[in-house]
C-alpha positions in Angstrom: -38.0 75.9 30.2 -37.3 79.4 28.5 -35.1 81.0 26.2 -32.5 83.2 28.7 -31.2 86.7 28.0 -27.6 86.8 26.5 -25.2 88.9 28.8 -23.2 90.8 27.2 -19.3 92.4 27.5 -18.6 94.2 31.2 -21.3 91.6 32.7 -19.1 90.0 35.7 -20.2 86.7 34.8 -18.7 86.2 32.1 -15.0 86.4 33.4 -15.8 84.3 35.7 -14.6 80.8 35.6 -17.2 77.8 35.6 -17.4 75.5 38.0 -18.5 71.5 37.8 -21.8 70.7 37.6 -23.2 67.6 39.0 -25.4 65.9 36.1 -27.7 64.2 38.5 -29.0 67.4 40.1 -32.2 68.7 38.5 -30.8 72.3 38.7 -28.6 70.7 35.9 -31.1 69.1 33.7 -33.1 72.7 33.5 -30.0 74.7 33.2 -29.4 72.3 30.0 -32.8 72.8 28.8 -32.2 76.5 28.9 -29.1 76.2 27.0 -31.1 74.3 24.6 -33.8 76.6 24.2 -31.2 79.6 23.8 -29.3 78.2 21.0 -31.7 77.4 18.8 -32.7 80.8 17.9 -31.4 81.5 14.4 -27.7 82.7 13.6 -26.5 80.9 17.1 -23.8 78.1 17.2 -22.9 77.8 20.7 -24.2 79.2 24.1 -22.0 78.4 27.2 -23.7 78.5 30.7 -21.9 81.9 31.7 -23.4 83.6 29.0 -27.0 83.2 30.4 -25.6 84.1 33.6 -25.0 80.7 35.4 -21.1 80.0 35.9 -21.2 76.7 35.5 -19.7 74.1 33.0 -21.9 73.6 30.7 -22.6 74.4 26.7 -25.1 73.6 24.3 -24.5 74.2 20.7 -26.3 73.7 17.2 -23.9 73.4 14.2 -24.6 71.6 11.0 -28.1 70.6 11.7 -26.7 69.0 15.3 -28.0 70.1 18.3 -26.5 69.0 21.5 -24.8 69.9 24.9 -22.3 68.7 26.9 -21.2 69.3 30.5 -18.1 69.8 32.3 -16.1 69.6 29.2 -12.2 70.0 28.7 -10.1 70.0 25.5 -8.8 66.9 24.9 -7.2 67.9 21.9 -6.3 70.6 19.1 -4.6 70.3 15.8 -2.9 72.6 13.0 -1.4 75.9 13.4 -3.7 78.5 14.4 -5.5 80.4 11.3 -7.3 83.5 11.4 -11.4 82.8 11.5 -14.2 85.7 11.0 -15.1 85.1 14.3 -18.5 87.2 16.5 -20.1 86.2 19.7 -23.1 86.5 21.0 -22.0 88.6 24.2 -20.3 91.2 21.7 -23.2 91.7 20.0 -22.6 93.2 16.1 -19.2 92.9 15.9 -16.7 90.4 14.1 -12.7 90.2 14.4 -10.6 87.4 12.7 -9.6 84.9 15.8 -6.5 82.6 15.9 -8.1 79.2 16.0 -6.8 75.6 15.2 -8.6 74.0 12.5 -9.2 71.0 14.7 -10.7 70.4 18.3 -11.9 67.5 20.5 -14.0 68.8 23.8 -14.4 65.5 26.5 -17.5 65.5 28.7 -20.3 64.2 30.2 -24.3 64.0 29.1 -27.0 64.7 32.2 -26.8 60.6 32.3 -23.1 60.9 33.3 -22.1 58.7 29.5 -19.2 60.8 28.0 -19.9 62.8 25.5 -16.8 63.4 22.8 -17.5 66.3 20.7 -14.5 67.0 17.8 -14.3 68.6 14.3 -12.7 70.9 11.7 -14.6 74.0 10.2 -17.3 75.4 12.1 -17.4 72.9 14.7 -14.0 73.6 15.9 -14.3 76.8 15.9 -17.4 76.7 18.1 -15.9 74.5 20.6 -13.0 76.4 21.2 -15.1 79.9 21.7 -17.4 78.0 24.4 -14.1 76.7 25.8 -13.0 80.5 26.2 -16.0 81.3 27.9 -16.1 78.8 30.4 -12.5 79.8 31.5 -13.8 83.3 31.8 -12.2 84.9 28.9 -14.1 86.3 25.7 -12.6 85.6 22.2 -11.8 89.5 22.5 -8.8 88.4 24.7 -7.6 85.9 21.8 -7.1 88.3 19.0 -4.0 89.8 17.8 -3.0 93.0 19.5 -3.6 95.6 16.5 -7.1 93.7 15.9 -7.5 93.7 19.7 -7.2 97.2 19.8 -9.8 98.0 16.9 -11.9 95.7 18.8 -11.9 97.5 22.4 -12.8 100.9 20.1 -15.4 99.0 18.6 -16.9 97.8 21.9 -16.9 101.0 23.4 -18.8 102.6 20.5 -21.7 100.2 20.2 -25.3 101.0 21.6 -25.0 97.8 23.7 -21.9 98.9 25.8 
């Protein structure tokens, strides 16, 4: 399969909300391969489907050494107040906010076998699942920042090279 260009903020895609994927369709199985192939490139913890352009549930992510996907995850669970994170994405390229996120997360899913997949952790982890959460729900972590930092942000955005 192929590494896949990143879209980036004011591509339609990526407030669009995924839809299911059905893990026995081959469709499925390459779009996973792509997400593999995407996030292994250096400085990336997640990639969700919508960010290669396919608005579907699905994410793959690398963090800690583990590389992995899941598909048509939910949140199962988050714990602890939110705490402010240096937080970037990939489809903001350049730019970093502090984002609200709990320090704990569990994501429930499936693997391209249908098995469930259960995907938790503090640190990095959480903060990884939660972000690919946003994006399959349409929404950037732009849209979860507090409303001075949001507005720095938007400035930001519409200075950069990329916008």
């Amino acid at each position: 399969m192929s590494v896949r260009e990143i879209r980036v903020f004011g591509d339609p895609v990526l407030r669009e909300r995924a839809e299911p994927v059905d893990p026995a369709d081959p469709a499925t199985a390459a779009l996973v391969q792509d997400l593999l192939d995407t996030v292994r490139l250096p400085g990336r913890a997640g990639v969700a489907a919508n960010q290669i352009g396919v608005a579907k549930a699905a994410f793959a992510y690398l963090v800690d050494d583990e590389l992995g996907y899941v598909l048509n995850p939910r949140i199962d669970e988050v714990r602890g107040e939110p705490q402010l994170v240096d937080e970037g994405c990939l489809s903001v390229p350049d730019l970093g906010f502090p984002t609200p996120r709990h320090p704990f997360c569990r994501v429930i899913g499936v693997d391209l076998d249908g098995r469930d997949v259960v995907l938790e952790g503090e640190g990095l982890m959480a903060q990884m699942l939660q972000h690919e959460m946003g994006h399959l729900d349409g929404r950037l972590y732009l849209q979860s920042l507090e409303k001075e930092t949001r507005a720095v942000a938007m400035h930001a955005v519409r200075q950069a090279d990329w916008f």
